[in-house]
C-alpha positions as CSV (number, residue, x, y, z in Angstrom):
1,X,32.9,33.2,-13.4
2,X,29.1,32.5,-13.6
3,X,27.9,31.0,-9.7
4,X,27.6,27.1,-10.1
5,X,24.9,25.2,-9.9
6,X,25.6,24.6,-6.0
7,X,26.4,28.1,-5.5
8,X,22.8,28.8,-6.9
9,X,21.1,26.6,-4.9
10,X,23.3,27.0,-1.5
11,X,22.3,30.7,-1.7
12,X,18.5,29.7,-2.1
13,X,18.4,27.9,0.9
14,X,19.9,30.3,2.7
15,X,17.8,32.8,2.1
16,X,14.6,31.1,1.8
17,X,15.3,28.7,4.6
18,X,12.7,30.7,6.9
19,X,10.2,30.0,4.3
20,X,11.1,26.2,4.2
21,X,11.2,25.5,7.7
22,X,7.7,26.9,9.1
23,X,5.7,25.5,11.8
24,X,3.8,23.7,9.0
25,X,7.0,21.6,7.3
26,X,8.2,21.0,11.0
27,X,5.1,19.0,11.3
28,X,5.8,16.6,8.0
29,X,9.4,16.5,9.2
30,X,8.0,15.1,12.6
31,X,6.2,12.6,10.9
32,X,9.1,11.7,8.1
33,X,11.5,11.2,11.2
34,X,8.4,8.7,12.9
35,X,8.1,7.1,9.6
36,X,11.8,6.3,8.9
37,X,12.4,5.5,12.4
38,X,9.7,2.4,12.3
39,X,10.6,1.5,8.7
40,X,14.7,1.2,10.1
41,X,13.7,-0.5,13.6
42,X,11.8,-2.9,11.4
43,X,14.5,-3.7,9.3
44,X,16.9,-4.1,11.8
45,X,15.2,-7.4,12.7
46,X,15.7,-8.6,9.3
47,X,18.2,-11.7,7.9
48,X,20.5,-9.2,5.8
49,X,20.5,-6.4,8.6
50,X,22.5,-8.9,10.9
51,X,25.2,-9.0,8.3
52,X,25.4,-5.2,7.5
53,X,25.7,-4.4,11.2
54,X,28.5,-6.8,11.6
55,X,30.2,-5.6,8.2
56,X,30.3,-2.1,9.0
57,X,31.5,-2.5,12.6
58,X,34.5,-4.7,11.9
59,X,37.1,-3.5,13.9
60,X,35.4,-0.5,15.1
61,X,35.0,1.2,18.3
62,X,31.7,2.0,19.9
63,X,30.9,5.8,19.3
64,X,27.6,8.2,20.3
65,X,25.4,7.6,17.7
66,X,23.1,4.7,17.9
67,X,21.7,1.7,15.6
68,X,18.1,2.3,16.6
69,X,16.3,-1.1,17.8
70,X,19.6,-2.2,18.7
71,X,22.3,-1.9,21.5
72,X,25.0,-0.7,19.3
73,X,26.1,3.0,18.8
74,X,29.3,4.0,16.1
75,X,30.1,7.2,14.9
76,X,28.5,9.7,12.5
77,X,29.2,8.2,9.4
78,X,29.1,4.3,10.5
79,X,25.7,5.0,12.0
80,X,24.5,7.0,9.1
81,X,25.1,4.0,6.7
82,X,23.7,1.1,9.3
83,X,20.2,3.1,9.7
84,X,19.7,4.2,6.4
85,X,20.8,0.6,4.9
86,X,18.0,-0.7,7.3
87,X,15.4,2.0,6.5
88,X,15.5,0.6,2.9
89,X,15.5,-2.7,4.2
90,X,11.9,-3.8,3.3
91,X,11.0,-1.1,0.9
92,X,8.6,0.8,3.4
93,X,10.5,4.0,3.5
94,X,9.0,7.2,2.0
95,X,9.8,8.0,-1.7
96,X,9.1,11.3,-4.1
97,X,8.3,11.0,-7.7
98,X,11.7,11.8,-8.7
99,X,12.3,8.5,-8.0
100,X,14.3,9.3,-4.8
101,X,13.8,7.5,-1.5
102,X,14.3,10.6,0.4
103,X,14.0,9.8,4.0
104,X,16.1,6.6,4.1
105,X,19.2,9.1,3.1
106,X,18.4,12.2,5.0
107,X,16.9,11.3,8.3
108,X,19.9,8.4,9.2
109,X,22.2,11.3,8.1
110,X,20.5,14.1,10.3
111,X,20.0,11.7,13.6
112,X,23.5,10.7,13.4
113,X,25.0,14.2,13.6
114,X,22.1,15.6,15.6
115,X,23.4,13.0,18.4
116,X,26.8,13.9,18.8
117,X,25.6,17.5,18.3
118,X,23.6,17.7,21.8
119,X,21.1,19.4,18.9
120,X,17.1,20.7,19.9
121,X,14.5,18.7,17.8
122,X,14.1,21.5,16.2
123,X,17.2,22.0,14.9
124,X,16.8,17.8,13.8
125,X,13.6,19.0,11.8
126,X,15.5,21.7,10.3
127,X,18.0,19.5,9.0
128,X,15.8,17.3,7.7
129,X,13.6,19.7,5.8
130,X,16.9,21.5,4.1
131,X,18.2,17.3,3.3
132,X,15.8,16.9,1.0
133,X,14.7,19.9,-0.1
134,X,18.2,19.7,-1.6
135,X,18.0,15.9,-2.4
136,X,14.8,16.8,-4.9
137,X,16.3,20.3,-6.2
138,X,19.4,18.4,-7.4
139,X,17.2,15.1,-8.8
140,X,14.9,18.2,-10.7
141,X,18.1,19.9,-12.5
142,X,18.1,16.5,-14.6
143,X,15.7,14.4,-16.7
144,X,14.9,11.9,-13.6
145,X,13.1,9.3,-15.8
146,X,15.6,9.5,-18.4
147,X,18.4,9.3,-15.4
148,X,16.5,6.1,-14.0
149,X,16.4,5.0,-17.6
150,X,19.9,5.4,-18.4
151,X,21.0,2.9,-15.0
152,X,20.9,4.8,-12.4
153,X,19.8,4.6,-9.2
154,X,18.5,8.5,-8.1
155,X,18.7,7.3,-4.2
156,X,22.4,7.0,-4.4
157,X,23.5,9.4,-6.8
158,X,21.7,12.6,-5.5
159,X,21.2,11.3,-1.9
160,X,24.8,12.3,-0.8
161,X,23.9,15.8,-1.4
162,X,20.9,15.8,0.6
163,X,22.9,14.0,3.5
164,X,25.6,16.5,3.3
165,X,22.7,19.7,3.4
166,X,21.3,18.3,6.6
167,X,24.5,17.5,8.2
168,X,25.3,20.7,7.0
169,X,22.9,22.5,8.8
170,X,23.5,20.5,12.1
171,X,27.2,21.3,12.1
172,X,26.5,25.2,11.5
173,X,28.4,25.5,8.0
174,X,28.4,28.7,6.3
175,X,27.0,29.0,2.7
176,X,31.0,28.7,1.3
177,X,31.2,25.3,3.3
178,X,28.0,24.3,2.5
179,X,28.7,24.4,-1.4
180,X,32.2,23.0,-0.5
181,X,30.1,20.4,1.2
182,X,28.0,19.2,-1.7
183,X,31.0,19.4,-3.9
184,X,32.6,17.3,-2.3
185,X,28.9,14.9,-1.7
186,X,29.1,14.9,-5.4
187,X,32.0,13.6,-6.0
188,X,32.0,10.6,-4.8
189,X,28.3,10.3,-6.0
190,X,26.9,7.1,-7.6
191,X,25.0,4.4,-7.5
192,X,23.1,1.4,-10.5
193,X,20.1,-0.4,-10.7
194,X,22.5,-3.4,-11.7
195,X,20.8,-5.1,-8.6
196,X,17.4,-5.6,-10.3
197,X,19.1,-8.4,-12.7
198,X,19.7,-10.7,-10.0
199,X,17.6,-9.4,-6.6
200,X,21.3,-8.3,-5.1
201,X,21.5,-6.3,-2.0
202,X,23.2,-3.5,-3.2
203,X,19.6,-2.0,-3.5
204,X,19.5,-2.2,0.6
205,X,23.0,-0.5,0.5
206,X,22.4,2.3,-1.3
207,X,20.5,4.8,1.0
208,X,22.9,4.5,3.9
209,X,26.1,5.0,1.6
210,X,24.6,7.5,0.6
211,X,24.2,9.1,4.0
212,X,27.3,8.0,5.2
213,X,29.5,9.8,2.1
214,X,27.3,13.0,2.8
215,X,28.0,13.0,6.1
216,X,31.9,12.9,5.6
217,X,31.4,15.7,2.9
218,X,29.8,17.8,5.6
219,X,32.5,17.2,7.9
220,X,35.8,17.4,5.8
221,X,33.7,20.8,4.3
222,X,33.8,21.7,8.2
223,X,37.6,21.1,8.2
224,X,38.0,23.5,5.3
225,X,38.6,21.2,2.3
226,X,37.2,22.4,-0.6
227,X,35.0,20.3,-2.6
228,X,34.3,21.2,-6.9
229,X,32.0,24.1,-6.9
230,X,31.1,23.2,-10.5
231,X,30.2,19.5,-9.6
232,X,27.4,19.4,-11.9
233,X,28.2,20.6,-14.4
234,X,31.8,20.9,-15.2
235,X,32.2,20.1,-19.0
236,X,34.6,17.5,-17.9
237,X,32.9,15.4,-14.8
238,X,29.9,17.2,-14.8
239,X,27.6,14.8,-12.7
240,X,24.5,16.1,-15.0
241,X,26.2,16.0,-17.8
242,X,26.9,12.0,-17.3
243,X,23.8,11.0,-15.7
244,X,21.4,12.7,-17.8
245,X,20.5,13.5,-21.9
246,X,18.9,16.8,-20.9
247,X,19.4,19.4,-17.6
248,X,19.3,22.5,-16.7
249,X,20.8,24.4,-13.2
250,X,17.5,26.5,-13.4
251,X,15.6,24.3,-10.9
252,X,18.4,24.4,-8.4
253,X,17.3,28.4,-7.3
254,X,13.9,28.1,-8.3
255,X,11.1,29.6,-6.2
256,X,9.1,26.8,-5.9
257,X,6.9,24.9,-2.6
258,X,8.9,23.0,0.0
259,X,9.4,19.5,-1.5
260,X,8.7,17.4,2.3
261,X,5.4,18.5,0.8
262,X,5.7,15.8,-2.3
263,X,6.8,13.1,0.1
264,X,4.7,9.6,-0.3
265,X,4.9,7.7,2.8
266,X,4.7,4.2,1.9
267,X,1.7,1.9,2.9
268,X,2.5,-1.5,0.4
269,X,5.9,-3.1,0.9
270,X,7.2,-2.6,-2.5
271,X,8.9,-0.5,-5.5
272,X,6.1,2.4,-6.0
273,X,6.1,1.0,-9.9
274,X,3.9,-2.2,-8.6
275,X,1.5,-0.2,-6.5
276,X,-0.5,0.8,-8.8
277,X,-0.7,-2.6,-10.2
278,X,-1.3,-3.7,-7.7
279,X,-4.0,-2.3,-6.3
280,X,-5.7,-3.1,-9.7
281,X,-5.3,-6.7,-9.8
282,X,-6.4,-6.7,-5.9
283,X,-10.2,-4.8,-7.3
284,X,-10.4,-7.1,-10.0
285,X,-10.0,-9.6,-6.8
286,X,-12.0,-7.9,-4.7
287,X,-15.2,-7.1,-7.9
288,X,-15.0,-10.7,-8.9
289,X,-15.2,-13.0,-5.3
290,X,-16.6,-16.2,-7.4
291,X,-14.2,-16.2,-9.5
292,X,-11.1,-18.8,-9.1
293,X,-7.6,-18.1,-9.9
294,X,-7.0,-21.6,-10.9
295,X,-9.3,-20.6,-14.0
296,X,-7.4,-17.6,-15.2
297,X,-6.4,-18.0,-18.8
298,X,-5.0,-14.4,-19.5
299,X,-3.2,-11.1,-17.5
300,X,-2.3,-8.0,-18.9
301,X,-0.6,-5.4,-17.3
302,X,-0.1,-1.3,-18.8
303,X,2.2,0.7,-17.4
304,X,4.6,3.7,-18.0
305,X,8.0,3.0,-19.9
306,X,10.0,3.9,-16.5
307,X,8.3,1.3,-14.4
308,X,9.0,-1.4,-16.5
309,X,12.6,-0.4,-16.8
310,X,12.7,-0.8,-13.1
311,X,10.0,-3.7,-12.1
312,X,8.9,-5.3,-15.1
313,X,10.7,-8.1,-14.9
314,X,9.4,-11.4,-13.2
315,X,10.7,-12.0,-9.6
316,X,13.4,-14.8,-8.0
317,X,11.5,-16.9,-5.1
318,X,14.9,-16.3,-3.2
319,X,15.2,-13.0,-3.2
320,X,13.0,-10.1,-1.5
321,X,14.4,-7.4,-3.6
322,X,13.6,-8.8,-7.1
323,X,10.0,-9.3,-5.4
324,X,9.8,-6.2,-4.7
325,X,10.7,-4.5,-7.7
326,X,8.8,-6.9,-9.9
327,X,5.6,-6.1,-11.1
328,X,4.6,-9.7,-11.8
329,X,4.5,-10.6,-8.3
330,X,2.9,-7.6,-7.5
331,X,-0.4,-8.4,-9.3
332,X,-0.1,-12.1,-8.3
333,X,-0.2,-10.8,-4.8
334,X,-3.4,-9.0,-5.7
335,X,-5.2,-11.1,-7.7
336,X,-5.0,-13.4,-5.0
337,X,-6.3,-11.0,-2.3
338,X,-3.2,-10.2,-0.6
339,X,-2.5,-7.0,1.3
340,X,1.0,-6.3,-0.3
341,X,2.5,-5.4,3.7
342,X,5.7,-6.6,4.8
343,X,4.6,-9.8,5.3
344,X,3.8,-10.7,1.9
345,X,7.4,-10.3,0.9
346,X,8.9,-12.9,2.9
347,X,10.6,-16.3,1.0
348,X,8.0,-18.3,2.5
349,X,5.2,-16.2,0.5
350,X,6.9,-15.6,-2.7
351,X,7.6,-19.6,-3.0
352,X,4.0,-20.4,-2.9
353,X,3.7,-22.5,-6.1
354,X,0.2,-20.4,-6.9
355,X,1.8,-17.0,-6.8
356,X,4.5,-18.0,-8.7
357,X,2.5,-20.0,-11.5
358,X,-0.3,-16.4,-11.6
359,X,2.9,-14.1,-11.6
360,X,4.3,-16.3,-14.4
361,X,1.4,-15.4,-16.6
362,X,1.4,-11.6,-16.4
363,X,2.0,-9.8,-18.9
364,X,3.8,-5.9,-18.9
365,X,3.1,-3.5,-21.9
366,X,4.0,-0.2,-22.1
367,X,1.2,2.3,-22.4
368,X,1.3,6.0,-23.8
369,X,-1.6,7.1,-21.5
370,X,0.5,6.0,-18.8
371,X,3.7,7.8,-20.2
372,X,1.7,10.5,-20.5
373,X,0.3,10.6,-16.9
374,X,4.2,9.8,-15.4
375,X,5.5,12.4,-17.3
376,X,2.6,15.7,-16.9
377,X,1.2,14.1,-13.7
378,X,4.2,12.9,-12.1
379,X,1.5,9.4,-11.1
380,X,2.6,6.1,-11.9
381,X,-1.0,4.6,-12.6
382,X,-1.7,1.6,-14.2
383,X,-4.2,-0.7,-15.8
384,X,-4.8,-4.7,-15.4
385,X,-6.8,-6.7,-17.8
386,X,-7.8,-9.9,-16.7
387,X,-9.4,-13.2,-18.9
388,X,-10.6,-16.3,-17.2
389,X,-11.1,-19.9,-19.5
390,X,-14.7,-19.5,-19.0
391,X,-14.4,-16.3,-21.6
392,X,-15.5,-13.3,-18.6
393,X,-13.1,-10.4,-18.5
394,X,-12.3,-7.7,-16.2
395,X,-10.7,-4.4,-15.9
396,X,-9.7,-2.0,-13.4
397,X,-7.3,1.0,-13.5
398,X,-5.7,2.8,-10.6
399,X,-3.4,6.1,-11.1
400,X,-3.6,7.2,-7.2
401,X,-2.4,4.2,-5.2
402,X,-3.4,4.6,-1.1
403,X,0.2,6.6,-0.2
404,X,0.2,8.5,-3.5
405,X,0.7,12.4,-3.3
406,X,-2.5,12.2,-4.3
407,X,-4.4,9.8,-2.1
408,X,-2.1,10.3,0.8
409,X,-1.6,8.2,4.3
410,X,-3.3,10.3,7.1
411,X,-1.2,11.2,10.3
412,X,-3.6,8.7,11.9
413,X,-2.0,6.1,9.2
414,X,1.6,6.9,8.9
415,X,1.2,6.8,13.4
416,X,-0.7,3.1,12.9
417,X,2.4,1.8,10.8
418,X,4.7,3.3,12.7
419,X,3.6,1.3,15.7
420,X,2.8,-1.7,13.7
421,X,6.6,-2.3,12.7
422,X,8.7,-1.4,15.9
423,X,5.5,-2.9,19.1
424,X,7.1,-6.1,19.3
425,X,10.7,-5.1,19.0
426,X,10.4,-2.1,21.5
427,X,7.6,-3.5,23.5
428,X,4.2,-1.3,23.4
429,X,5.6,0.9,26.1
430,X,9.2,2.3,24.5
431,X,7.2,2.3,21.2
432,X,4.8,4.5,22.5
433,X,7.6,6.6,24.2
434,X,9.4,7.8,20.8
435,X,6.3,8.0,19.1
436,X,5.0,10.8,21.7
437,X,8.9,12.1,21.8
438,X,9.1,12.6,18.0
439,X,5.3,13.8,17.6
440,X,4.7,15.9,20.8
441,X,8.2,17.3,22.3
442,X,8.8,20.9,22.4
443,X,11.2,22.2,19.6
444,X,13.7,23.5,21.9
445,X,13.7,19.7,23.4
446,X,17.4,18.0,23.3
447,X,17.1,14.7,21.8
448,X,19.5,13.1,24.5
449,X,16.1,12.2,25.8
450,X,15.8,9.8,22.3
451,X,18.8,8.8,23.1
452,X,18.3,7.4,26.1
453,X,15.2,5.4,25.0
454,X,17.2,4.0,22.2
455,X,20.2,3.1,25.1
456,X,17.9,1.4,27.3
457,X,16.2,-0.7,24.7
458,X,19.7,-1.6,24.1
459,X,20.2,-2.6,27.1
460,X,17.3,-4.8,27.4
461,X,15.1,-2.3,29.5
């Protein structure tokens, strides 16, 4: 028989994993694992995180792993699907242009086992590079936009293979458990955007399901159950041949740069669809200081076909997810000189009678330029068109939002948020502590030392 799709790319990353995991990708993984860890500890202070922690605790015992910013600790695969739930929690968490929020899946996954492990950092970074290199190599084999376009949510249907690569690599699997490992990731693989038609938190959910099934896979693959070789595409149950109208394996074993290298770390708290809109309506804000939002009489808004699939749509004042995804809101927020941060997408915020009445009058076309640009450019850009009563106009058009691949944070930037979202939870000290831990600690560091920072803020320390 031909070598499956998995087999292909198992046997890439195996041989190519020296290439993937230089000095130079250990350095993005440092600051992806920073990144994720603020984004989570952050959202573990949220409403909705209390009731996840409590959900997926019921009736357990305590285990090794830990819920970081709190003083719980379950196993693997419970503590996989807390973190990466409450990385995704306020949509800070880095994303790739496959539409894939990469880190919220594979660093929860990687941490967990790296715990129980007793594993180096290194061997943490490792895992983390090989997650999502496999994560994007799996999202690639498909039409992603048409995927996204179809219902699907990318984060959950190709983040349990990523998850099970990186716990993969953790628990030493050979390349015949590693394919059995994504075989088994894949099916149980899925995951809609159903949430977006009324702000639901399965959204939230998704990255730390995902985790948590990879994380299984990875660990029954350990115990020698075999998992479908031909996952993808079998011509009955062939994950590809479901999720997508076109696909091809040939990505999968592709020479091709790592992708931690296409990673956008998040700076605006929100779907990456409204930050290019964004960021327009805040210039025209920003170009036009005398004049008054209360005199606006038009707003038009151009985007690509895929972003209005998944935040077109105006917002609910009740829910932080349909904010978030909602393009609408977004430009409200920037037209009336908002920062589009965390705390902008809070209930008290998105029920200001003035944001709602601006976001009511936007206005979301579809432009081919911007299809053009998402499709050969991989850049969600967009343009806003403003009109106020007294008959002036304005314009501005952004396709490389601050966080973009292409006007990316700086170390300096993604360290500054970092400490931003966990110095009041941790207290500046123990903030400060994992920052220098993750950033600065010598690869062949055990992370029991993480471990006990997390324990002792716990404990109240």
């Amino acid at each position: 028989m031909k070598k499956s799709g998995t087999e292909k790319l198992i046997q890439y990353i195996f041989e190519k994993r020296k290439e993937l995991c230089t000095a130079s990708m250990r350095e993005m993984a440092r600051l992806c694992l920073l990144d994720e860890l603020g984004c989570c500890i952050y959202g573990s202070r949220m409403p909705e995180a209390k009731k996840i922690l409590e959900a997926a605790g019921e009736g357990l015992e305590s285990g090794r792993a830990f819920i970081w910013g709190t003083e719980k600790a379950f196993s693997p695969s419970t503590a996989a699907l807390v973190n990466g739930s409450f990385c995704h929690m306020r949509e800070l968490d880095d994303v790739h242009f496959a539409i894939l929020h990469t880190g919220a899946v594979c660093v929860p996954a990687a941490l967990a086992v790296a715990q129980i492990c007793n594993s180096t950092i290194e061997e943490l970074l490792d895992a983390v590079i090989i997650g999502v290199e496999v994560m994007v190599r799996i999202a690639l084999g498909m039409d992603f936009l048409n995927h996204r376009e179809r219902g699907w949510h990318g984060t959950a249907t190709c983040g349990p293979f990523g998850a099970a690569a990186a716990a993969g690599v953790l628990l030493g699997l050979g390349q015949e458990e590693m394919v059995n490992a994504l075989g088994i990731a894949g099916s149980r693989t899925g995951g809609t955007w159903a949430f977006a038609k009324d702000g639901a938190m399965t959204k939230r959910l998704h990255p730390g399901m995902a985790a948590r099934d990879g994380v299984m896979a990875a660990f029954f693959a350990r115990q020698g159950l075999k998992g479908p070789h031909y996952v993808l595409e079998a011509e009955d149950g062939g994950l590809y041949r479901i999720m997508s109208e076109s696909w091809s394996l040939e990505p999968l074993g592709r020479e091709a740069r790592p992708a931690l290298e296409d990673i956008e770390f998040k700076w605006f708290a929100s779907c990456k669809s409204v930050h290019s809109p964004f960021s327009a309506a805040l210039q025209i804000y920003e170009n036009n200081p005398r004049q008054r939002f209360e005199e606006l009489q038009e707003l038009h808004v151009y985007v690509n076909r895929s972003a209005i699939e998944m935040a077109g749509g105006q917002y609910q004042p009740d829910s932080v997810v349909s904010a978030q995804i909602s393009i609408p809101y977004g430009v409200a927020l920037g037209i009336h000189g908002y920062s589009g941060t965390a705390e902008d997408y809070t209930e008290k915020r998105m029920q200001d009678e003035n944001l709602r009445q601006t976001a009511a009058m936007v206005q979301v076309h579809e432009s081919p330029e911007m299809n053009r640009l998402r499709r050969e450019e991989n850049r969600s850009a967009a343009r806003v068109e403003v009109r106020w009563k007294n008959g002036e106009e304005a314009e501005a058009f952004v396709k490389s939002p601050k966080g973009s691949m292409y006007s990316p944070l700086t170390r300096e930037d993604i360290i500054k948020k970092y400490a931003s979202l966990t110095r009041e939870i941790l207290g500046a000290e123990k903030s400060e502590a994992v920052c220098t831990f993750i950033l600065q600690s010598e690869e062949k560091e055990k992370l029991d030392v993480l471990s006990c920072i997390f324990k002792e803020v716990g404990n109240g320390k």
